[in-house]
C-alpha positions in Angstrom: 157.4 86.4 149.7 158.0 86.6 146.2 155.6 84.7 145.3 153.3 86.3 147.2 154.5 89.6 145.2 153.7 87.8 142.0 150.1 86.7 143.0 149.6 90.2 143.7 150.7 91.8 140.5 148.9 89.1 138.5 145.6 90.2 140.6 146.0 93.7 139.5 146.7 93.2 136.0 143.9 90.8 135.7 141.6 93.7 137.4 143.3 96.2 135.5 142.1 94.5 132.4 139.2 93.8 133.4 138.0 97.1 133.9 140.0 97.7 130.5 137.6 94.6 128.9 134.7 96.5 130.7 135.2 99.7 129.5 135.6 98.0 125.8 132.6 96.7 125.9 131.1 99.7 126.6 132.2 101.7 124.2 131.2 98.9 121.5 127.7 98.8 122.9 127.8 102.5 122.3 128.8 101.8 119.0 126.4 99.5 118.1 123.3 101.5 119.5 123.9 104.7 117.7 124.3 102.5 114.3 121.3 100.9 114.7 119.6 104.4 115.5 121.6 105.3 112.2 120.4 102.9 110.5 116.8 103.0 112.2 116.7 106.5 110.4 117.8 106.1 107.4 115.3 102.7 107.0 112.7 105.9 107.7 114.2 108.4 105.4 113.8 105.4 102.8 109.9 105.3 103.4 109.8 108.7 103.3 111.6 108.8 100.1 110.0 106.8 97.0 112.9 104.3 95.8 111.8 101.8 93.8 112.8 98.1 94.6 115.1 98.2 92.1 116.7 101.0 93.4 119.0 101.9 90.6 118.1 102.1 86.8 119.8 102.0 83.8 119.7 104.7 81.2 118.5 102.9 79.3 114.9 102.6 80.9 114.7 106.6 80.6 112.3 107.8 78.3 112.8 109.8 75.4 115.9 111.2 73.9 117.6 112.4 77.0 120.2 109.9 78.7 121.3 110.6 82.5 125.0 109.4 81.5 127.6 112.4 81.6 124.7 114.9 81.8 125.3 117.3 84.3 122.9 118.8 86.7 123.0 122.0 84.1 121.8 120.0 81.4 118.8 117.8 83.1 117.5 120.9 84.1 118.1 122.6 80.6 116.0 119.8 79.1 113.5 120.0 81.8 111.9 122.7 80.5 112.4 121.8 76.6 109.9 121.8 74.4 110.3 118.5 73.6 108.0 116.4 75.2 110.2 113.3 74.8 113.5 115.4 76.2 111.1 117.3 78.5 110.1 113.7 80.2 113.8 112.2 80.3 115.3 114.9 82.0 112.4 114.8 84.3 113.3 111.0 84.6 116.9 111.5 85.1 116.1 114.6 87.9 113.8 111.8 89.7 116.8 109.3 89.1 119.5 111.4 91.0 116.8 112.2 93.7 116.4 108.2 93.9 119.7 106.8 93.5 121.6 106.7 97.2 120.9 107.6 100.7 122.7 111.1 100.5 120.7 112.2 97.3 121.6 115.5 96.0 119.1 117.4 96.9 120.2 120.9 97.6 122.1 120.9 94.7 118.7 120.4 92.6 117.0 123.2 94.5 120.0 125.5 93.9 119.9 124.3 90.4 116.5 126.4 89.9 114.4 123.1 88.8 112.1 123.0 91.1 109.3 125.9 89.5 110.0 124.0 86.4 109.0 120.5 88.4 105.9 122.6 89.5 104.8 123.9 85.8 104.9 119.9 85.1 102.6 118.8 87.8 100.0 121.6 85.7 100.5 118.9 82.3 96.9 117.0 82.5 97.8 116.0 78.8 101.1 113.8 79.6 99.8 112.3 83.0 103.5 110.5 82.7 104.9 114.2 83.1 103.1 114.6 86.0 104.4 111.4 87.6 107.5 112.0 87.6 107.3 115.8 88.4 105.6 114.5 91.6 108.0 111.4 92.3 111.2 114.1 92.2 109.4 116.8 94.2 108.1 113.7 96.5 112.1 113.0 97.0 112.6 116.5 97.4 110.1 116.8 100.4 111.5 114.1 102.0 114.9 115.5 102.9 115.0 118.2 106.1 112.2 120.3 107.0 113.9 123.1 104.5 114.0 121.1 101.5 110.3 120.2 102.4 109.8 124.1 102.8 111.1 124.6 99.5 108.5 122.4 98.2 106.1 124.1 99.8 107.1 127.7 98.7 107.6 126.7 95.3 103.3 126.9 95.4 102.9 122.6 95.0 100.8 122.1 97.7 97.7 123.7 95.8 98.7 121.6 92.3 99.2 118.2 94.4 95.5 118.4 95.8 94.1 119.3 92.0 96.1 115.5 91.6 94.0 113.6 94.1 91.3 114.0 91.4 93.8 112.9 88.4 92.1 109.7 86.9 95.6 107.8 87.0 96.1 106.3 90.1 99.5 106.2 90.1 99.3 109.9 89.8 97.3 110.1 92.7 99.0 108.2 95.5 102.4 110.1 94.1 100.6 113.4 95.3 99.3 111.3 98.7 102.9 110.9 99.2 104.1 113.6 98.7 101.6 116.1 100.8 102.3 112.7 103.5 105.6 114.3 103.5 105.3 118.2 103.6 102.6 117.4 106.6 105.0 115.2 108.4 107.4 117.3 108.3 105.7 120.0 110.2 106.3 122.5 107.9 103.1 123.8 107.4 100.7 125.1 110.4 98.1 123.1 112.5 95.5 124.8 110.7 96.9 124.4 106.9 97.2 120.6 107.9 93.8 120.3 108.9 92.5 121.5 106.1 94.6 119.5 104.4 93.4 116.2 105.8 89.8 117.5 105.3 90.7 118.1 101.7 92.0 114.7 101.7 88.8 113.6 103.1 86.8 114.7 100.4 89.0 114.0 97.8 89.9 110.2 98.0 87.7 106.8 98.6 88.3 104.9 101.8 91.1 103.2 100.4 92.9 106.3 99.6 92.4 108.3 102.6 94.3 104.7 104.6 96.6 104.7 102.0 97.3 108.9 102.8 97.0 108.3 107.0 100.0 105.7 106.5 102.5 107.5 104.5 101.3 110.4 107.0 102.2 108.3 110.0 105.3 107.2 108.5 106.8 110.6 107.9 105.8 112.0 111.7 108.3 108.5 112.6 111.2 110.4 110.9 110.7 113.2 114.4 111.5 110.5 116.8 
């Protein structure tokens, strides 16, 4: 009879813990799933996002006579708008560089900072094309965070200044400015109608090759809605 108890007890704790295993397993499944769909997201904020390979730089690759280290947000955006076109370009750097440098970049705290019209005015500088790049790789970054940091973008007038770019003789320029309207269209925050002309603009503007090149960067922002 005992031993008949003891079968028994041993057949409900080994149910008991298997349901317990069961429900352990379940809950690491769970786990796993919503990381990958973390990750799965964030691999599309990347694309969205234009980090170079070598995703962090040194200060010492920043042009000019402006260094990112110990600068505060006050000063890069002080030096943004110097007069110096040296300064003007390493604060620009270093504004691009903070936008680039993690996967929680600080990007409210540069729209709050009041950069962003000065950003604009530099995407106007046809004579310093490296200006311009930069000015469009920050507000690029910019536009790839939620659909109100892309509305900033958008309301700080760029949209018309990034077209005037898909006719800027420097490529590099150029596809900057594909990725970056690739962005403020993906995001949704401008109307069916704006983004057709858009596109149609687009149309006109680039070569075959350019107008792939804008579809893809397109495509890959409308992934960031699923």
């Amino acid at each position: 009879m005992a031993e008949q108890e003891k079968l028994d007890n041993h057949r409900i704790k080994s149910f008991k813990n298997k349901g317990r295993d069961a429900e352990t397993m379940r809950r690491q499944r769970n786990e796993v799933t919503i990381e990958l769909r973390k990750n799965k997201r964030d691999e599309h904020l990347l694309k969205r996002r234009n980090v170079p390979q070598d995703e962090f730089l040194d200060d010492s690759e920043l042009d000019g006579d402006f260094r990112l280290q110990n600068a505060s947000l006050e000063a890069i955006v002080q030096n943004a708008a110097s007069d110096n076109p040296s300064i003007q370009l390493g604060a620009v750097q270093a504004a691009r560089k903070l936008l680039s440098s993690d996967r929680n970049p600080p990007i409210d705290d540069l729209i709050n900072s009041g950069i962003l019209p000065i950003l604009v005015q530099c995407l106007e500088r046809d004579d310093n094309p490296s200006l311009q790049f930069e000015a469009a790789w920050a507000l690029t970054n910019i536009a790839s965070g939620t659909s109100a940091q892309t509305q900033a973008v958008v309301k700080s007038n760029a949209v018309p200044l990034f077209l005037k770019l898909l006719h800027s003789p420097h490529q590099n320029v150029c596809e900057q400015a594909v990725w970056a309207l690739g962005n403020i269209i993906g995001m949704a925050v401008v109307t069916y109608y704006q983004s057709c002309i858009l596109k149609m603009w687009c149309c006109k503007a680039f070569n075959l090759y350019l107008f792939i090149y804008f579809l893809f960067k397109a495509s890959c922002s409308l992934c960031c809605l699923k």
